[in-house]
N, C-alpha and C positions, 0 to 999 in steps of 0.2 A: 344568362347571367354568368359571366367570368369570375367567381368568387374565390380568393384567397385564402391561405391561411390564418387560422386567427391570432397567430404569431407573428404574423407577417408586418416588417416596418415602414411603414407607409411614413414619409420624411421630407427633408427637405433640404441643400446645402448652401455654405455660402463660405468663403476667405475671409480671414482677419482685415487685410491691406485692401481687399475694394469691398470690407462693408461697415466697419468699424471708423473710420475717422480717430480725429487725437491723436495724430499724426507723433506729434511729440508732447503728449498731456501725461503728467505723471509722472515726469522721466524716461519715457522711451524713447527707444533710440532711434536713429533712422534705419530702415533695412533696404536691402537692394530693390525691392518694387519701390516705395518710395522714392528713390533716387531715381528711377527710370521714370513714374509716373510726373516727376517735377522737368524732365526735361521737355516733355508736352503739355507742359502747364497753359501754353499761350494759345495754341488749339484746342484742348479738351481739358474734361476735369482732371484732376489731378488728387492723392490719397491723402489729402490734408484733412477734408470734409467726409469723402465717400459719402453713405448713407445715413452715418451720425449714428451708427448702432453705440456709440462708447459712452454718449449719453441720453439714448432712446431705448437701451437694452431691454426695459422694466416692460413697455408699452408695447415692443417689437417681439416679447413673447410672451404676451398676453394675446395678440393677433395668432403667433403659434398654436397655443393651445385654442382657441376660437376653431382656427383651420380645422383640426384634431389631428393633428402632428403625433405620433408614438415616436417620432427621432429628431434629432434636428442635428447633423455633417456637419461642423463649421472646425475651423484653426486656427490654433494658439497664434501668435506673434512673437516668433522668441524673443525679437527686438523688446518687445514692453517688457518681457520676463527678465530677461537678461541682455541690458541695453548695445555693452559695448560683446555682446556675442561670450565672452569667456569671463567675461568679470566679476562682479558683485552682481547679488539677486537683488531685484526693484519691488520691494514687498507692495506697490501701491500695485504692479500687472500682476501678482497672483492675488491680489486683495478682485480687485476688477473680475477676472474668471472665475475665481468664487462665486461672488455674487452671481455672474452668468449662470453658473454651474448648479448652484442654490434654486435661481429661479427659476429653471427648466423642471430639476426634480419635483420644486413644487405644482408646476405646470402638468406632471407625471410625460414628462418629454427624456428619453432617454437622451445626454450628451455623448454627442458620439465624436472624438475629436483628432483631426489632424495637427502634427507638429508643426510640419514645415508645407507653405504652400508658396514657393516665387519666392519668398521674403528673408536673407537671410539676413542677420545682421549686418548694414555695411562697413562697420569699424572691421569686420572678418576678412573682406574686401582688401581695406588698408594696409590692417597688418598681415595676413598670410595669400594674398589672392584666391580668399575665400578655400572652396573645395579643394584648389590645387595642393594643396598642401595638407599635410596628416592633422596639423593641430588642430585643422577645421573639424576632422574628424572627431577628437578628442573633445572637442569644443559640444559638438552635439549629443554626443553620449551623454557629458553632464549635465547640459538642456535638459535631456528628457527625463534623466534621472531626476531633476526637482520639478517638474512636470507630476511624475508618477507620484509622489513623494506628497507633492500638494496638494496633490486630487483623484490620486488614484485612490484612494477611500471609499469614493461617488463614481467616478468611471472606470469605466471597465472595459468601453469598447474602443481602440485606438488605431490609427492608423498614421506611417512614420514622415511619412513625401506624397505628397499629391503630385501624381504623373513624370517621376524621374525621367521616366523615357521620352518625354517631352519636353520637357525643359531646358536635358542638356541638347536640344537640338537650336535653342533659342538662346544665341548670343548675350544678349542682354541681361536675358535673366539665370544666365551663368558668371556674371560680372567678364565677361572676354571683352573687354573695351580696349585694351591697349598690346591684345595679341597678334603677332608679327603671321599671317595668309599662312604661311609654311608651318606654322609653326600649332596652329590651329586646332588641330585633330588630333595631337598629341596630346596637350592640353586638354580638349576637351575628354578623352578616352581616361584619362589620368584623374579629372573631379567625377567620373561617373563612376571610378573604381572606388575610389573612397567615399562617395555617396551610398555606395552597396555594403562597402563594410559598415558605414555610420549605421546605416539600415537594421543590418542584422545585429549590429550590438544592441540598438535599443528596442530590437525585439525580442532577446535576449533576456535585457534587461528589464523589461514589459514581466513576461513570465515569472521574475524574479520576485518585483520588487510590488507587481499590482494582485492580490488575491483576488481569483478567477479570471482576471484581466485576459481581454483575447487582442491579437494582431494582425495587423496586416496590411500589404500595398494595395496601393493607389495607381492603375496604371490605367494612362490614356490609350484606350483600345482599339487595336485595326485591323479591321475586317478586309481585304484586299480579292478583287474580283480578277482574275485572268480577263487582258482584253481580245482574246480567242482563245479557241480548244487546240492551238499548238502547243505542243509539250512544254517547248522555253518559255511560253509566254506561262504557262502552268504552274511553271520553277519559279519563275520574275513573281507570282504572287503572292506565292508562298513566301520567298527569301525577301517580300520588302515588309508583311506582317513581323519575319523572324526579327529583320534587324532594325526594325523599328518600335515590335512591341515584345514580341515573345524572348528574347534573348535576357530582355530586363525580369521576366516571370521564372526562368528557370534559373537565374541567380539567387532568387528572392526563395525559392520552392526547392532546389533542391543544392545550391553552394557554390555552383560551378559555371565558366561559362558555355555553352554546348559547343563541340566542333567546329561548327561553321563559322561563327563568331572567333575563338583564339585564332584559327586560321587567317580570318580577315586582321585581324591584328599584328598580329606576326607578319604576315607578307607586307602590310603598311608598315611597318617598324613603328607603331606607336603601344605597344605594348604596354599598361601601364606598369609602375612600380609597386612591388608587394615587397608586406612583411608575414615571415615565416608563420608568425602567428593567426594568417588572415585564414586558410584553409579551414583551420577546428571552427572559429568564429561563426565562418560563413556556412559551414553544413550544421552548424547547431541549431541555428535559425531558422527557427518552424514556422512560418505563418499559418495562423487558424482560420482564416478566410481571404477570398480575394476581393477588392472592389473595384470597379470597373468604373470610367466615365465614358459614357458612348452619345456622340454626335454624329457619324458619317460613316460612310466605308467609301473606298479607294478604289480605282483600277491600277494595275501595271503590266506594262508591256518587258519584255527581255529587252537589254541594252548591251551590246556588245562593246568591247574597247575599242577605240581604233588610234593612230598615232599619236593626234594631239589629246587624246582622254585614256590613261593606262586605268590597268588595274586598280578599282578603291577611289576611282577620282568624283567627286561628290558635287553635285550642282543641284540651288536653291538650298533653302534650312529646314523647314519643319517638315514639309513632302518632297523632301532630298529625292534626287533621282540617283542610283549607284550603278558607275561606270561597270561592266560584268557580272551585272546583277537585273536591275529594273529599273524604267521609268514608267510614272505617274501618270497617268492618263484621266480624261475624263470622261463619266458614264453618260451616255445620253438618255437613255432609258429615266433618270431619278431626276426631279426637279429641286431647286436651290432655294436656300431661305434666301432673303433681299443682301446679306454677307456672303453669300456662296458656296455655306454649306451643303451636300446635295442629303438630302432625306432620305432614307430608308431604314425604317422602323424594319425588315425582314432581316439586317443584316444586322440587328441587336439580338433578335431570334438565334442565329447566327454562331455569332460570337461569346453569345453564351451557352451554346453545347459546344464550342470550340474548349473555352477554358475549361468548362467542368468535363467534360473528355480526357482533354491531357492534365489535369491536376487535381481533381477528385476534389476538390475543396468548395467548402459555402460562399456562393458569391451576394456579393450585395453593389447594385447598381447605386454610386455616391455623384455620378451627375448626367444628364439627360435634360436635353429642355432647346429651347426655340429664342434666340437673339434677335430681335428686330425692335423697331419703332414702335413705340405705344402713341394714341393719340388722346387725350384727356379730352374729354366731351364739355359742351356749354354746361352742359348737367353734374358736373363732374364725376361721370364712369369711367372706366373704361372695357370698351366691349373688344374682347382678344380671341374671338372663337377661333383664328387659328393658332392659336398654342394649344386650346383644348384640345383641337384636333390631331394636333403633333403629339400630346403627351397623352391623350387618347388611344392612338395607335403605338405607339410605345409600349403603353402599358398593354393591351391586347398581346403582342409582341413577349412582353414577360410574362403572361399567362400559358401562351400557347408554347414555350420554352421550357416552363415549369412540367407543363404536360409531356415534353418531350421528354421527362427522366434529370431536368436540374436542378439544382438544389439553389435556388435564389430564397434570399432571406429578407430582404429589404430593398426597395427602390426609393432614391433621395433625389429629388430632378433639381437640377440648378433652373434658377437658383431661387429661395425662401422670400425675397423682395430685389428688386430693382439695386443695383448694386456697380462699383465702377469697373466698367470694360476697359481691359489694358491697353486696346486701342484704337475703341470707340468711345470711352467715357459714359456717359449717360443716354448717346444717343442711341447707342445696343441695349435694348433693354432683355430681363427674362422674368422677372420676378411674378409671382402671384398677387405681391402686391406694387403700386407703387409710390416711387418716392418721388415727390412734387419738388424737384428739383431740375434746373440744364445746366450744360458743364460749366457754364460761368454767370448764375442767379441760384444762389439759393434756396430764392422761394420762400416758402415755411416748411422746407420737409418733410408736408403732414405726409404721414401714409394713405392709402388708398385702394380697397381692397377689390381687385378687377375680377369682371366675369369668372376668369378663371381660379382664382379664390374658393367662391362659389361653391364651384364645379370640382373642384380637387377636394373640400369639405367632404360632401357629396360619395365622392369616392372612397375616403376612408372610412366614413360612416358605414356604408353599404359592406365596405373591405372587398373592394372591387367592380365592373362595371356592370353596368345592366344592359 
């Protein structure tokens, strides 16, 4: 028996923009997911519908508390909150999370909530090109401040960006639509700097304004394997973890960004712009825990410059290869979910004596889980033994991590129900339950609560596996 602490947050997570629907119900605005999920409207679903949590919520955590969920990961919409990003508050989207918020507690379901996931307003977009610009900054500080304000009475536990360090490597959902190749990386180095300060202000301001409120990032985490035991290729593994995950943890953890990273900046000249004031800001910001979402781990190999690729020259986006640094390789050793993910449960083991080694702080795993095809039976089940299997060993994985000396506090797998994938729609599925929905019929949306429902029940009963 692998059994847990009896503290311990057995959870669940999910996005406002692909689970919520009401797209514009209430007054909300549009935000940048929206506006990207409408441009594949004619291929896949699109965030008008998602999962219809906006008017299923009452039903959708009544299935929660059934599971025996102690947490349920999900985030606000700043869009519903405050439509056009900086403007007037929409008292119908804090009316709405209330009620969310209400009927978890009554559920005895800790809310556990992200600000910002993909979704920023895109009036923010129009008027300042979102992040690029300070006042987006300003813009989100006072989000969170009526955030805290509205509901920090009832929650307590918060976290400010789901996966910064991912995102801004995705175009799209950094609004870079109309950015000139060269121009590129400066731009993007410039909304991640002000994403860090938004960050630490409103964790800051968390400590302030939320009694016992705790904080803290959301980082998409990478485990990277050396594809040999040559020394460079050793450095290539390390330096594509640093600058793709760890760079974003030592800003968040301790103010600054480490050596290797200004150096990369500076030699690129995209340096971004500060204000004198960002320094105190940035070291005051204490995160109380870290939460991690772990899907994969990486190979890289060392990549030399050569004439046509200098220094810093960056090819593909989200597993960028860096010219002087590393590329991306693939492990043959680990097998792929049917999207391409490669599996390895050891390298969650992994990566989390990674973080709690260099950062001493409480980690809680906010996503984990298995993307694929559900097939809805004549019976109407559905039987998913491989995701039990996958979050099975996963979890195995946080136990034998826990024994290693880490301080894990919670694991939340993505995601809570069947939910819209940014660039599968409905045909990615992850959920425990599902939603009787394809990207273009929407069915009756009943829910549907799948083998692995069941089985996850099961395991928080027990509070761990047998």
């Amino acid at each position: 028996m692998k059994r847990f602490a009896d503290n311990f947050l057995w959870g669940a997570s999910s996005s406002a923009f692909q689970i919520e629907g009401g797209w514009d119900a209430d007054g909300k605005g549009m935000s940048v997911a929206d506006y990207n999920s409408f441009q594949r409207s004619a291929v896949q679903a699109d965030s008008k519908v998602a999962s219809d949590f906006y008017h299923h919520y009452q039903e959708d955590i009544k299935l929660m508390k059934e599971m025996g969920l102690k947490t349920y990961r999900f985030s606000l919409s700043w869009a519903r909150i405050i439509p056009d990003g900086d403007g007037e508050v929409n008292q119908a989207g804090i009316d709405f999370y209330n009620q969310v918020i209400d009927a978890l507690l009554a559920a005895d379901i800790l809310p556990f909530i992200t600000l910002y996931h993909f979704d920023l307003p895109f009036a923010l977009v129009e008027k300042y090109n979102g992040w690029e610009d300070r006042r987006c900054v300003e813009a989100f500080q006072r989000y969170a401040q009526v955030c805290y304000q509205a509901f920090g009475d009832r929650v307590k536990d918060w976290q400010v960006n789901n996966e910064q360090n991912l995102m801004i490597r995705v175009n799209e959902r950094m609004n870079m639509y109309d950015v000139a190749p060269e121009d590129a990386e400066r731009v993007r180095a410039q909304m991640d700097y002000h994403m860090f300060v938004a960050h630490a202000l409103a964790t800051n301001d968390c400590h302030k304004l939320v009694e016992n409120g705790k904080i803290g990032p959301a980082v998409s985490s990478t485990m990277t394997y050396p594809s040999s035991n040559r020394p460079e290729d050793v450095w290539a593994a390390k330096m594509n973890d640093n600058f793709k995950t760890n760079y974003g943890l030592e800003m968040y953890c301790f103010g600054d960004y480490p050596g290797y990273y200004k150096e990369y900046l500076t030699k690129c000249g995209i340096y971004p712009k500060t204000q004198p004031e960002d320094a105190a800001i940035l070291k005051a910001a204490k995160p109380d825990f870290i939460a991690l979402n772990y899907y994969r781990t990486l190979v890289a190999s060392y990549l030399p410059v050569d004439e046509q690729h200098p220094y810093g020259t960056k090819e593909k986006d989200i597993d960028f290869d860096l010219y002087g640094f590393f590329k991306v390789e693939r492990n043959e050793h680990l097998a792929s979910s049917k999207y391409g993910a490669q599996i390895d449960p050891m390298g969650l083991r992994l990566v989390l004596n990674e973080y709690y080694r260099q950062y001493r702080l409480p980690l809680i795993i906010t996503e984990n889980g298995l993307g694929t095809p559900d097939v809805l039976t004549e019976d109407g089940k559905i039987h998913d033994d491989y995701r039990i299997d996958y979050i099975r060993d996963h979890i195995a994985a946080c136990y034998d991590a826990i024994q290693d000396g880490v301080e894990l506090f919670g694991y939340c797998p993505w995601s809570v129900m069947d939910l819209l994938s940014s660039h599968q729609g409905f045909k990615k599925r992850y959920g425990f339950i599902f939603v009787n929905r394809e990207d273009h019929d929407l069915k009756d949306l009943a829910r549907i609560k799948k083998d692995s429902f069941y089985w996850y029940q099961e395991v928080i009963k027990h509070n761990g596996l047998e």
